[in-house]
KOLZAMAR-427405 format. One record per residue: residue in one letter; residue number from 1; z, y, x of N, C-alpha, C in turn. Coordinates in steps of 0.1 Angstrom, whole numbers, plus 5000, padded with zeros to 4 digits. Each point is the difference from the previous one (the first is absolute). Layout:
BEGIN
<"A"; NUM; <Z; Y; X>; <Z; Y; X>; <Z; Y; X>>
...
//
This chain:
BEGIN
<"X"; 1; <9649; 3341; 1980>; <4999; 5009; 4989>; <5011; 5010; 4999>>
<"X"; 2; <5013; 4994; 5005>; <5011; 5010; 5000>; <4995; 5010; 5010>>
<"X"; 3; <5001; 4998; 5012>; <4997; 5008; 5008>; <4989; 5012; 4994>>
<"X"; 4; <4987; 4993; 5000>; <4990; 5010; 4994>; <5002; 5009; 4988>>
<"X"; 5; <5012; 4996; 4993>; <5003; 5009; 4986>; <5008; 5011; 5010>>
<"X"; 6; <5005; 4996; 5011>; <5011; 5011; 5005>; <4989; 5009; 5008>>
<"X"; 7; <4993; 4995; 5003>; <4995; 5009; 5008>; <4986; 4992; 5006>>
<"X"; 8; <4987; 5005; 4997>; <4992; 4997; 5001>; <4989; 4997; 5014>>
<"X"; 9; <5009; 5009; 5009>; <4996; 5002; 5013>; <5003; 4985; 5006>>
<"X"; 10; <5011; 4994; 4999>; <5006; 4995; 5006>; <4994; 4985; 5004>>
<"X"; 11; <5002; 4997; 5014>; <4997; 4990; 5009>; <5009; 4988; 4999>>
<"X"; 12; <4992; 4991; 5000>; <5008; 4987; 5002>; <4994; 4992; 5010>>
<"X"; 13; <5012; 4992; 5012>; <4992; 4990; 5007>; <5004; 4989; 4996>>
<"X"; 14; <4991; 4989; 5000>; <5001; 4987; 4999>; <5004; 4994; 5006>>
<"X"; 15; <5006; 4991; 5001>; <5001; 4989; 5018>; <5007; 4989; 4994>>
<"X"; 16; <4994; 4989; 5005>; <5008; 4984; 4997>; <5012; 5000; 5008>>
<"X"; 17; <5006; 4994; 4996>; <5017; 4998; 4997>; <5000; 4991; 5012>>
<"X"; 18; <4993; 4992; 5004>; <5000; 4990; 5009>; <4992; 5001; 5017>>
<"X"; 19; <4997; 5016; 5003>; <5002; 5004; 5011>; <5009; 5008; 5010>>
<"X"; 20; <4996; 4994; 5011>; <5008; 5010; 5012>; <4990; 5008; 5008>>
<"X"; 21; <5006; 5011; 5001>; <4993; 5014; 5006>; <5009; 5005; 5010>>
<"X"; 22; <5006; 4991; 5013>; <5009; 5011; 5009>; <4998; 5013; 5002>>
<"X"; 23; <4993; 5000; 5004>; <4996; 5013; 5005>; <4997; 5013; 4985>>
<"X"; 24; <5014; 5002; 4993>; <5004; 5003; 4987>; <4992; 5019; 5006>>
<"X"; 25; <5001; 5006; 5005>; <4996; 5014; 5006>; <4987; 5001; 4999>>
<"X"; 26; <4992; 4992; 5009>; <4985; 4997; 4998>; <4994; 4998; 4990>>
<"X"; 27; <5009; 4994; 4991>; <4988; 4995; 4985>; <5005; 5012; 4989>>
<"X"; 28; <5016; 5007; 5004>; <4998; 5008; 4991>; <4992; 5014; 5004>>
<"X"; 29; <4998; 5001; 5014>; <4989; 5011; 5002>; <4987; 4998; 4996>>
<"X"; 30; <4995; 4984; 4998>; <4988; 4997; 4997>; <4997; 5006; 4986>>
<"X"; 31; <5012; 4991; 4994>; <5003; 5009; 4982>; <4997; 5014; 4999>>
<"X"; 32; <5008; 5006; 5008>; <5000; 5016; 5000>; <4985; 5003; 5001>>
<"X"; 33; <4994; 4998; 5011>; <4985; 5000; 5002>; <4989; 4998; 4989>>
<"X"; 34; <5004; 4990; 4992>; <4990; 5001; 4990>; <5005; 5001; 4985>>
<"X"; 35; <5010; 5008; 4999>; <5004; 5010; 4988>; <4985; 5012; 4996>>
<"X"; 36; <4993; 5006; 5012>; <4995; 5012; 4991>; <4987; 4986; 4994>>
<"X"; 37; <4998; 4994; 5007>; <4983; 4986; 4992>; <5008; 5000; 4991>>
<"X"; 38; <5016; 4995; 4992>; <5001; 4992; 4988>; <5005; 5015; 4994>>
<"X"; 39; <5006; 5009; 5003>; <4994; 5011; 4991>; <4986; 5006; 4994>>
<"X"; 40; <4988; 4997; 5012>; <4990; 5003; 4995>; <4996; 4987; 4986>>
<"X"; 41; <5004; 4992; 4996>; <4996; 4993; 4990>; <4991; 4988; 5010>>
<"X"; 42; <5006; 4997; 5011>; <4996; 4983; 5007>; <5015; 4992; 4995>>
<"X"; 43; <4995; 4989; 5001>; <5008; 4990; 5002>; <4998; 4993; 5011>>
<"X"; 44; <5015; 5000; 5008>; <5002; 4998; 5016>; <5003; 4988; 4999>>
<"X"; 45; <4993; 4994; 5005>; <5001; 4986; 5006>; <5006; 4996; 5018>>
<"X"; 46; <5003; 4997; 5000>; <5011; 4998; 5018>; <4992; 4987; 5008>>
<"X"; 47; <4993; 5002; 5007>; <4995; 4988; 5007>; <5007; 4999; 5014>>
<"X"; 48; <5003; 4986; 5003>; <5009; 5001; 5015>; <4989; 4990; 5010>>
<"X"; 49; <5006; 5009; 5010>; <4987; 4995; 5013>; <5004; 4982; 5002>>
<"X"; 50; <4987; 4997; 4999>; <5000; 4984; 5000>; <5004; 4996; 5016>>
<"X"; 51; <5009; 4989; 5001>; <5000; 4994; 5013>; <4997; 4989; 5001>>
<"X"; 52; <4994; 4992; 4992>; <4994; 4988; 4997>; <4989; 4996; 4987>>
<"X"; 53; <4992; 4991; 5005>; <4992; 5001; 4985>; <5004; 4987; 4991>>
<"X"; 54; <5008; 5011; 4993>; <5011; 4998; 4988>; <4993; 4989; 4990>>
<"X"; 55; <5004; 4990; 4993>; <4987; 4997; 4986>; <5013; 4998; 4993>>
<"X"; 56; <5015; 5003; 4998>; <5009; 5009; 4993>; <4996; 5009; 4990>>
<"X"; 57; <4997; 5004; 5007>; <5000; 5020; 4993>; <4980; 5004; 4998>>
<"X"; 58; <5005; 5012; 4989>; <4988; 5000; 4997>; <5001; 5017; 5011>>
<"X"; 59; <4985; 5002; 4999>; <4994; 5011; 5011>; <4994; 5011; 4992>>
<"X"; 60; <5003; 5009; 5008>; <4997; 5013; 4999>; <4986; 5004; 5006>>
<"X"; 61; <4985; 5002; 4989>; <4991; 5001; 5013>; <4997; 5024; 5004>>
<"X"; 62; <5001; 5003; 5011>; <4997; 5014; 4999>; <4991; 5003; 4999>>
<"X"; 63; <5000; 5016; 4999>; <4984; 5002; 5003>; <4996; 5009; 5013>>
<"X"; 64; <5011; 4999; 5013>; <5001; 5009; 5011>; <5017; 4990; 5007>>
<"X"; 65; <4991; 4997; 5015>; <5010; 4995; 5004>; <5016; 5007; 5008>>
<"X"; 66; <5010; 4994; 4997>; <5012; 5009; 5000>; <4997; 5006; 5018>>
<"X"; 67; <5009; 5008; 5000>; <5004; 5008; 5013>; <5008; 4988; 5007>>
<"X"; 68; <4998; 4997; 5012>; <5007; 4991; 5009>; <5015; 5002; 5002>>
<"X"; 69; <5005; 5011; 4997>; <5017; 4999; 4994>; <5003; 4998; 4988>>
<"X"; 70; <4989; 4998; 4989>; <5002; 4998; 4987>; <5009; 5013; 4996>>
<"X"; 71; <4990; 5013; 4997>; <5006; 5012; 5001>; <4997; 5001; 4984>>
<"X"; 72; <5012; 5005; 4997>; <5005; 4997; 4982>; <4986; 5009; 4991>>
<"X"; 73; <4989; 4995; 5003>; <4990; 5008; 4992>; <4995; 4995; 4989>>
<"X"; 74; <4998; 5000; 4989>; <4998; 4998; 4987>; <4984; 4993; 4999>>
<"X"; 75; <4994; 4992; 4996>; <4983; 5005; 4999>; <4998; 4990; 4987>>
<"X"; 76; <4987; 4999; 4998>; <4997; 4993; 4984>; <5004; 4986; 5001>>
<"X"; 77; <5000; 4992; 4993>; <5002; 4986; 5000>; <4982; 4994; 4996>>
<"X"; 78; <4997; 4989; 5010>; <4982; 4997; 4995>; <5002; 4988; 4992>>
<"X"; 79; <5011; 4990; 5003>; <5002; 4989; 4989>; <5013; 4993; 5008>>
<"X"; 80; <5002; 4989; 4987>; <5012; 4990; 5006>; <4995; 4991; 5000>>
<"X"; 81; <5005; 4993; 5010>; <4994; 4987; 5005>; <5011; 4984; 4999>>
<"X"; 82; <4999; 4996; 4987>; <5013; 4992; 4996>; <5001; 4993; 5014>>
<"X"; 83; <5013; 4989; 5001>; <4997; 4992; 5010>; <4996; 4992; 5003>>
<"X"; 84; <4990; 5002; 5006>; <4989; 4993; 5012>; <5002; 4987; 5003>>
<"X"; 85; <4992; 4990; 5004>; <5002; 4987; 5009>; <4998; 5007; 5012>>
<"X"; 86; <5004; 4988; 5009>; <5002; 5003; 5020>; <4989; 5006; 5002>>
<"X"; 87; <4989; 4995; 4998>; <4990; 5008; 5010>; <4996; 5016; 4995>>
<"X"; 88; <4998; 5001; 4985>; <5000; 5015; 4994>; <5014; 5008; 5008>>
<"X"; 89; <5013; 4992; 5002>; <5006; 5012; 5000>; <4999; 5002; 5016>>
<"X"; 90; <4997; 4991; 5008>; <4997; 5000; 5015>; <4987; 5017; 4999>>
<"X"; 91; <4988; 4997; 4992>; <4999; 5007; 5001>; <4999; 5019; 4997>>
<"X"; 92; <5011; 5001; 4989>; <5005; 5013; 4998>; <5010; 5002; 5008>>
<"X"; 93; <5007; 4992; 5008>; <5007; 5005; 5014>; <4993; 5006; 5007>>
<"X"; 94; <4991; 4993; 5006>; <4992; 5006; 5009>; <4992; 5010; 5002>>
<"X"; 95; <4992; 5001; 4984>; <4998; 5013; 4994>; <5004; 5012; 5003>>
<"X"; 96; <5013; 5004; 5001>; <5007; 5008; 5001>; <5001; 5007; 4989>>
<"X"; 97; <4992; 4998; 4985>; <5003; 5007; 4987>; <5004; 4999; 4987>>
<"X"; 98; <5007; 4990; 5004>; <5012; 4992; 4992>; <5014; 5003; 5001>>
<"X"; 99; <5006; 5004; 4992>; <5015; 5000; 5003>; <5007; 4991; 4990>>
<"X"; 100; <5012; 4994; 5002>; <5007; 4991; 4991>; <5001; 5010; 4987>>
<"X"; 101; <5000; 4992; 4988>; <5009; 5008; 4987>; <5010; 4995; 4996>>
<"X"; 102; <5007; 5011; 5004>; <5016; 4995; 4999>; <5009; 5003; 4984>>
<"X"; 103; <4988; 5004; 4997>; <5003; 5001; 4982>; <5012; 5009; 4996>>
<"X"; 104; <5003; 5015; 5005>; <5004; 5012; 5008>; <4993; 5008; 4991>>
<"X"; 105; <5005; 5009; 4993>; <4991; 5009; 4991>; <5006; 5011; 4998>>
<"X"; 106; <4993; 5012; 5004>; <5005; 5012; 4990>; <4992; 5007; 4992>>
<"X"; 107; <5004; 5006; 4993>; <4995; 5014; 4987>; <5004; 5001; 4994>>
<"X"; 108; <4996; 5009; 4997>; <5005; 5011; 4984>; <5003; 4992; 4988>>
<"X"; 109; <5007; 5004; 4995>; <5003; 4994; 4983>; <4988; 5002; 4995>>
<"X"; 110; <4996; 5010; 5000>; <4985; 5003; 4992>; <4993; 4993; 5006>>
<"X"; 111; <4995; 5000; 5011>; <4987; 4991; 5007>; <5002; 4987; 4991>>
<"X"; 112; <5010; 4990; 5002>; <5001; 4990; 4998>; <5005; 4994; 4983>>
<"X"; 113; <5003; 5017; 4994>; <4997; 4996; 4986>; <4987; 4995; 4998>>
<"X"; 114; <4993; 5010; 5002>; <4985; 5004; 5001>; <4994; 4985; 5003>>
<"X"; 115; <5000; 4996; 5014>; <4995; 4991; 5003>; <5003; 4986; 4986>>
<"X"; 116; <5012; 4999; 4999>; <5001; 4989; 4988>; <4996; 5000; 4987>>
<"X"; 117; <4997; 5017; 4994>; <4997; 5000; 4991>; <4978; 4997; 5002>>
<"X"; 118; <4998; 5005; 5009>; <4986; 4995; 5000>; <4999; 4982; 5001>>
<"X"; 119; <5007; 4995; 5010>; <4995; 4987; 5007>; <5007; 4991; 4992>>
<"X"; 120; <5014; 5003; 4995>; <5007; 4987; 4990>; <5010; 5008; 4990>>
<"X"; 121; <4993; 5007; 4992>; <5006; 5006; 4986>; <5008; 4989; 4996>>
<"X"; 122; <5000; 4990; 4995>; <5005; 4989; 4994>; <5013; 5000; 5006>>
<"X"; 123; <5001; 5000; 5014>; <5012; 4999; 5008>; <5009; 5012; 4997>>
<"X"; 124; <4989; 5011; 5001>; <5011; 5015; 4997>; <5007; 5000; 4991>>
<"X"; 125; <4993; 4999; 4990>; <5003; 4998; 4987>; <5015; 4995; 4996>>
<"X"; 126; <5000; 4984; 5003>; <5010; 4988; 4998>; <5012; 5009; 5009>>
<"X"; 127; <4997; 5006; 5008>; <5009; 5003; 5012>; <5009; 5016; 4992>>
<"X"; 128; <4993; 5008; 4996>; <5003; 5010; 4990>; <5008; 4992; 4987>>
<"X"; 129; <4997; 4996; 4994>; <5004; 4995; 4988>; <5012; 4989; 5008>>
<"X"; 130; <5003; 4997; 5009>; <5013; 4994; 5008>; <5010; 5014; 5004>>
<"X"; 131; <4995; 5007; 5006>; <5005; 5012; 5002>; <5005; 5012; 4989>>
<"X"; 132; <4996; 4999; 4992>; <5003; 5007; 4990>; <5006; 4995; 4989>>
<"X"; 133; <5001; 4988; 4999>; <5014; 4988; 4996>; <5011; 4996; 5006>>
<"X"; 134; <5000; 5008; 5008>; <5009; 4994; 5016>; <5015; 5005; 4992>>
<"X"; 135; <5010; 4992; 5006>; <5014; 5005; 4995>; <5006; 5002; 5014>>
<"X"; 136; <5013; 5010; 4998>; <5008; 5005; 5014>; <5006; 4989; 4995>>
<"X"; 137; <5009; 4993; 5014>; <5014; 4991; 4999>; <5005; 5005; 5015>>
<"X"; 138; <5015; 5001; 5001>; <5004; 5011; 5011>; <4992; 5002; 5010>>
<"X"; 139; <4990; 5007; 4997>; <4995; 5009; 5009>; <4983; 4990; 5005>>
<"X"; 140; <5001; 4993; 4994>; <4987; 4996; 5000>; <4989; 4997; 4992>>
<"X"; 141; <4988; 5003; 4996>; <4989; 4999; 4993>; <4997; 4983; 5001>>
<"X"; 142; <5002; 4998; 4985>; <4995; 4989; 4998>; <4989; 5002; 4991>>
<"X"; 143; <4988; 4994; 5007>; <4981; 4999; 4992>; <5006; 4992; 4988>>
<"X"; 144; <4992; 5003; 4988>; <4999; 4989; 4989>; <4992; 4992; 5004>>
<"X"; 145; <5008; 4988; 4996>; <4996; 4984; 5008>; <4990; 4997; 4993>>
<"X"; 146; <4994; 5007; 4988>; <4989; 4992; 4993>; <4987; 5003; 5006>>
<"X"; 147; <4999; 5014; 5001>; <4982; 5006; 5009>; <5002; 4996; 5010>>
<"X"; 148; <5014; 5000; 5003>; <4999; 4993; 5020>; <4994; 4991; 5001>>
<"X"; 149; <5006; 4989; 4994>; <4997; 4984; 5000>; <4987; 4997; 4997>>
<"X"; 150; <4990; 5009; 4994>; <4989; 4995; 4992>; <4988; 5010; 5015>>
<"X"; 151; <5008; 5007; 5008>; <4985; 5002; 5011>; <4993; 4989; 5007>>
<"X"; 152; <4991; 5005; 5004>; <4990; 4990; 5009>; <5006; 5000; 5013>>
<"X"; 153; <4999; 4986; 5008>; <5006; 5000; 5007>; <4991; 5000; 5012>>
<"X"; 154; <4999; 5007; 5005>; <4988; 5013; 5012>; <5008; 5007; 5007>>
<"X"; 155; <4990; 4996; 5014>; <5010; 5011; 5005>; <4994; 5017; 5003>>
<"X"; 156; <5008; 5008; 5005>; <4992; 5013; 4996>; <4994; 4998; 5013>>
<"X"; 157; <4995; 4991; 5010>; <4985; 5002; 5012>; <4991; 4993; 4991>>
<"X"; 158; <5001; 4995; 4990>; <4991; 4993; 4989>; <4998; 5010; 4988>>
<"X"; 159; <5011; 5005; 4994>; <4995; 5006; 4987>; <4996; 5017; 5007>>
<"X"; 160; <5005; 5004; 5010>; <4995; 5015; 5004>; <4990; 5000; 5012>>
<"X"; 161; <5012; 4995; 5011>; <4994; 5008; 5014>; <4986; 4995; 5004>>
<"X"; 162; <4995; 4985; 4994>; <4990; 4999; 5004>; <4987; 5001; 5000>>
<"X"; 163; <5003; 5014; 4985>; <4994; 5006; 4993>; <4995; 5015; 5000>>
<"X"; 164; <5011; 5003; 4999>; <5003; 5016; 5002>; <4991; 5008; 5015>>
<"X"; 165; <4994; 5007; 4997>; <4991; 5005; 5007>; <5005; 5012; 5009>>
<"X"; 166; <5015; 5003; 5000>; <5006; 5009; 5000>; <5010; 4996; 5017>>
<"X"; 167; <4997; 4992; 5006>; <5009; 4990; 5013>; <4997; 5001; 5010>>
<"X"; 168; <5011; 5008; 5009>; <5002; 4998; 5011>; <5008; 4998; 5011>>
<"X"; 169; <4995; 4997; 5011>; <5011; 4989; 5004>; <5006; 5010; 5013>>
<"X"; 170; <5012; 4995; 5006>; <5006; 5009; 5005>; <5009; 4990; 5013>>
<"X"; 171; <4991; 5003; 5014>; <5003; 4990; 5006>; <5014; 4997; 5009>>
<"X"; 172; <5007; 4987; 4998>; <5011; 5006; 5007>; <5002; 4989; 5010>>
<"X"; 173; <5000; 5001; 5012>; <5005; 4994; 5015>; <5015; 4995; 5004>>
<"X"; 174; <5008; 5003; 4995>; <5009; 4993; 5011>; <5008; 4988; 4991>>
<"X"; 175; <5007; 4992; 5000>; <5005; 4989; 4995>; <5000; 4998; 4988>>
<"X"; 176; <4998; 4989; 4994>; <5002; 4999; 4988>; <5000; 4984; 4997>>
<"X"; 177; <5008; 4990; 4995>; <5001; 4991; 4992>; <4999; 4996; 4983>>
<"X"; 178; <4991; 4989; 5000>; <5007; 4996; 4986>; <5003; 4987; 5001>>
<"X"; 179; <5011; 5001; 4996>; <5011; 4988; 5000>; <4994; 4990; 4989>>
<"X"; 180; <4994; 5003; 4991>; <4996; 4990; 4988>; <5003; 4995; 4988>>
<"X"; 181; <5018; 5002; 5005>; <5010; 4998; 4986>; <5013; 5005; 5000>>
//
């Protein structure tokens, strides 16, 4: 919300705290690559090329299979496919139209106002009314603990993305871990 009061254009990426991406050049060109999708009003989802059939992680299904160098092209997202038992995910490996979701997100302040105020007002809401009670203490924003404490506890591939009609995924190839914890 801060961000979007400064400036409305503005892009945010998401990424769990608890992966490794060596190859730090490659995924920020990926990023770079699908800036004009999350300017057009998508929400970018990051799917990484599977090298095993994962029942970990949930899946990314396309709707056009990637370029054999996994060339940073943007396309719709067709569904998510939570995680699978062995043989389902045996076969969206082999498929070839599955990519992991690595739960990797970008867009717009607006997109993803937008998106929360359709799919979980309730959440915007609590989350506004936290934000707008918020106190500075050196140099950092503290939410009022009372709207905080009282949201639903969802996560946004639950309360938005698996909803929002607006998703696409943006495939990315070369390394990537999640550590877990």
């Amino acid at each position: 919300m801060a961000l979007d009061a400064k400036n409305c254009d503005s892009l945010i990426l998401v990424a769990p705290s608890d992966h490794v991406i060596p190859d730090a050049e490659g995924f920020r060109d990926t990023v770079a690559a699908a800036v004009p999708t999350a300017l057009a009003g998508q929400i970018v989802t990051f799917g990484i090329r599977p090298d095993r059939a994962e029942t970990g992680y949930g899946w990314l299904e396309l709707t056009a299979q990637p370029s054999s160098d996994f060339d940073p092209v943007a396309q719709p997202l067709k569904s998510f496919v939570e995680k699978p038992d062995a043989e389902t995910a045996e076969a969206l490996l082999s498929g070839g139209m599955h990519l992991w979701n690595a739960g990797i997100f970008l867009f717009s302040t607006e997109t993803i106002l937008g998106a929360f105020a359709e799919f979980a007002p309730k959440t915007l809401s609590k989350v506004r009314e936290a934000f707008s009670a918020a106190e500075t203490d050196l140099g950092f924003t503290r939410l009022a603990g009372e709207p905080w404490s009282t949201l639903e506890d969802i996560s946004i591939d639950y309360a938005v993305m698996e909803r929002a009609p607006n998703l696409s995924v943006m495939p990315y190839g070369g390394s990537w871990s999640d550590l877990g914890d």
